[in-house]
C-alpha positions in Angstrom: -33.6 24.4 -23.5 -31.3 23.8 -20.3 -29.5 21.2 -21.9 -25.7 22.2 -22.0 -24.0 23.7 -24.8 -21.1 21.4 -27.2 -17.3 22.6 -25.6 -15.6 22.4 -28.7 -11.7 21.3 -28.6 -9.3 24.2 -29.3 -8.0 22.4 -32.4 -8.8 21.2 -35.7 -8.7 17.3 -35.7 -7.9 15.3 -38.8 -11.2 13.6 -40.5 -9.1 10.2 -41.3 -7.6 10.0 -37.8 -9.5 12.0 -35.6 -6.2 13.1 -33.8 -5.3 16.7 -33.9 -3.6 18.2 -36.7 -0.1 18.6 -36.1 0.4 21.8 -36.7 -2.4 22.8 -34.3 -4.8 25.0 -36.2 -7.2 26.7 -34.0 -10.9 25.2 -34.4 -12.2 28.7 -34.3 -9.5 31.8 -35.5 -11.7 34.3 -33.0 -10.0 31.9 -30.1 -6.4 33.5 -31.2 -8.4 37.1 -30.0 -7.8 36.7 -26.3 -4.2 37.1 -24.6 -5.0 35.0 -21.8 -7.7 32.2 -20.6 -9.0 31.5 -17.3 -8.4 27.2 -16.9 -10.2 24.6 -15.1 -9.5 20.9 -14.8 -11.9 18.8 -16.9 -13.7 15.9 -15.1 -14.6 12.3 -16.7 -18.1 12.1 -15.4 -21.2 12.6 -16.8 -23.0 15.9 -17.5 -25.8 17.2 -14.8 -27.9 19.7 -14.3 -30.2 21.5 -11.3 -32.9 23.5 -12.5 -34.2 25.4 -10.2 -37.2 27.6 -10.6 -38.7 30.0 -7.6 -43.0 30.6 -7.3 -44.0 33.7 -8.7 -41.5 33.9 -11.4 -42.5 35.3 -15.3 -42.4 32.3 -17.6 -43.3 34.7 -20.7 -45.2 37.6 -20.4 -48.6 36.2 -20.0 -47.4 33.4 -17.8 -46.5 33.4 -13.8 -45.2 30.7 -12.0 -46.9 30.4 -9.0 -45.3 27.0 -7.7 -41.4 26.6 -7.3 -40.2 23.3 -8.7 -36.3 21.8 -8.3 -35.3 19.1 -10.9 -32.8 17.3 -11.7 -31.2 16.1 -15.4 -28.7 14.7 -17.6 -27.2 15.8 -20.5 -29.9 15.3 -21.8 -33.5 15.2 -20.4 -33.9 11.6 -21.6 -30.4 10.3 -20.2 -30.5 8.1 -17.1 -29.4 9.3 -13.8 -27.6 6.3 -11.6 -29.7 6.0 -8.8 -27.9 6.0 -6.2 -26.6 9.9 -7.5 -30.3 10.7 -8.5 -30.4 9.8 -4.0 -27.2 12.3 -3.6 -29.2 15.0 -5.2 -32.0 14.9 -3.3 -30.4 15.0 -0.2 -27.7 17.7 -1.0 -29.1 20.0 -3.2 -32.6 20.6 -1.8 -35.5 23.4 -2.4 -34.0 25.0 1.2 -31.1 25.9 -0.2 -31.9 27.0 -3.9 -34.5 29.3 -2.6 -31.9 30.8 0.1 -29.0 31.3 -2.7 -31.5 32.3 -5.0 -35.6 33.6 -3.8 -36.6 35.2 -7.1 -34.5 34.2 -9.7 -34.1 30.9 -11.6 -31.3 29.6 -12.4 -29.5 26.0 -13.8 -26.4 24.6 -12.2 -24.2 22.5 -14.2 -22.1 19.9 -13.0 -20.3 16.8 -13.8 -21.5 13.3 -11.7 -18.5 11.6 -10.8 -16.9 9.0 -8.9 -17.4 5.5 -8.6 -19.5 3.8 -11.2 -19.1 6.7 -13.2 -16.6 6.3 -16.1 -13.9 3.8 -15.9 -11.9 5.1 -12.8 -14.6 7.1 -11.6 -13.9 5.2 -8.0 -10.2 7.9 -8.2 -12.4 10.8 -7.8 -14.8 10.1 -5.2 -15.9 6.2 -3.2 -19.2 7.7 -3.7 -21.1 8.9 -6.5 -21.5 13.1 -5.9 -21.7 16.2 -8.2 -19.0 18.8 -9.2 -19.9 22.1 -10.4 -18.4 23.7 -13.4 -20.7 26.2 -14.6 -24.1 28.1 -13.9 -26.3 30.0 -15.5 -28.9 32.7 -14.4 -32.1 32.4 -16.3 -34.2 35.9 -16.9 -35.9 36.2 -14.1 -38.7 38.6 -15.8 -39.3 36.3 -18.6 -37.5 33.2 -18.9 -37.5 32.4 -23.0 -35.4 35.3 -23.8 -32.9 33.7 -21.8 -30.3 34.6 -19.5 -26.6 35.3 -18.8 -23.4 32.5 -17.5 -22.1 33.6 -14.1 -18.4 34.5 -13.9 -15.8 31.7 -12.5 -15.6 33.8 -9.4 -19.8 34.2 -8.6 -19.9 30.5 -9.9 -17.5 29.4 -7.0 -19.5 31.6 -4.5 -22.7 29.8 -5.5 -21.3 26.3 -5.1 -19.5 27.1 -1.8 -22.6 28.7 0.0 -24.6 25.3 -1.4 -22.1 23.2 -0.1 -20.7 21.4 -3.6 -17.6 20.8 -4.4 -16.6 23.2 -7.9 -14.0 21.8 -10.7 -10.2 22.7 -9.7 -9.5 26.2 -10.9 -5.3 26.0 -12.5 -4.7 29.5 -13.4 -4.8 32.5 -16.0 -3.0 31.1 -18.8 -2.1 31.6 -22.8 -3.4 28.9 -25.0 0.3 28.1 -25.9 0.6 27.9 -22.0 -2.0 25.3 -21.5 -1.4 23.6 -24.6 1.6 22.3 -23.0 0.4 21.9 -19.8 -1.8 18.9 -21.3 0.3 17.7 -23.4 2.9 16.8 -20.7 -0.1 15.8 -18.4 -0.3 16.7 -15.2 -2.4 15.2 -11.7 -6.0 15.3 -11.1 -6.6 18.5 -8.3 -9.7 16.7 -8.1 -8.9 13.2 -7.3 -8.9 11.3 -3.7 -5.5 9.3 -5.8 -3.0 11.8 -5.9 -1.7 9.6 -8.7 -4.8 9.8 -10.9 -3.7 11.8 -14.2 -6.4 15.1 -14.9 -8.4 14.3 -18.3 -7.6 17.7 -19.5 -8.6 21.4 -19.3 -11.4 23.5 -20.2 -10.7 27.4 -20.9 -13.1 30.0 -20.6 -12.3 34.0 -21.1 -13.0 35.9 -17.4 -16.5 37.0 -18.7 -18.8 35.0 -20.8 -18.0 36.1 -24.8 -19.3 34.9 -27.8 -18.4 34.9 -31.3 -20.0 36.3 -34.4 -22.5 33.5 -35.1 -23.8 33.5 -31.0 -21.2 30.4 -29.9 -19.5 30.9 -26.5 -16.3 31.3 -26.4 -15.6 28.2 -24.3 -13.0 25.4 -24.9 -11.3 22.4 -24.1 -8.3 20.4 -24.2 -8.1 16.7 -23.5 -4.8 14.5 -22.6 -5.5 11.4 -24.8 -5.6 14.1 -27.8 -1.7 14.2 -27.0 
């Protein structure tokens, strides 16, 4: 159930191709809503999760947790982690710290696993194979099927700084016409040890989590290569 949701590219692609339509029709008209987007930069990695879960916690209504547990996961649960990064994990993000950021409530951190090994070019990013935080998300602390809410970009940042991770580069509050052209003249990875390394694109979120009428968050991205 932790598993990360799809980010769906802000445009239609063509089925034959699989390039964007040139006349860049918005995957989802409901996008076109908000004025302005709040922009990250967009990793190449591979997707991560720490699930953290405090003693004492409701499960469901009829169920307590009476023994904390801290894993660690893929995309998804069956993917394999790199070793040496599963090693990372367990040294950096540790029970210690989850239960000081967080005693009573659960939570799931997202992040991307970069850096080298990772990807081709992973080694521009980091020597070492590490994690990056992009997203988290609070699970209900009183009973944890009916779910939860995603943490704004500003408590998401708090909660990576106080556990010592690095979090995705933040590039500003911008139009989708704005960043748009942003990727498609390219730009540098913020996130990169090579200041030369080009960023593989951006990922858009509105300031609050939204979603649309069918339950999808309102979450998007846009990738270089599409360019």
């Amino acid at each position: 159930m932790s598993e990360y949701h799809k980010i769906e590219t802000l445009y239609e692609r063509d089925e034959k191709t699989h390039r964007l339509k040139p006349e860049l029709t918005l995957k989802n008209p409901v996008y076109g809503c908000l004025k302005t987007w709040h922009w990250t930069e967009k990793i190449d990695g591979t997707n991560m999760r720490c699930i953290w879960y405090p003693a004492f916690g409701m499960d469901s209504i009829e169920t307590v947790r009476t023994k904390e547990t801290l894993t660690f996961g893929g995309k998804t649960d069956n993917a394999q982690i790199p070793s040496d990064l599963v090693k990372w994990l367990y040294e950096n993000v540790t029970a210690d710290k989850m239960r000081a950021v967080f005693p009573e409530t659960p939570v799931v951190i997202y992040a991307e696993g970069y850096g080298a090994g990772i990807q081709k070019g992973g080694g521009d990013y980091s020597p070492v194979k590490k994690i990056i935080v992009f997203d988290v998300f609070v699970i209900d602390p009183v009973n944890s099927r009916l779910g939860g809410w995603w943490l704004n970009w500003e408590n998401t940042c708090d909660v990576a700084t106080t556990l010592g991770l690095d979090v995705v580069p933040y590039l500003g509050e911008m139009t989708l016409k704005e960043a748009t052209e942003k990727v498609r003249a390219g730009f540098k990875s913020k996130a990169a040890v090579v200041t030369s390394k080009d960023a593989e694109g951006m990922v858009g979120r509105p300031l609050e989590a939204l979603f649309d009428k069918k339950g999808h968050r309102l979450i998007v991205k846009l990738k270089t290569k599409d360019f």
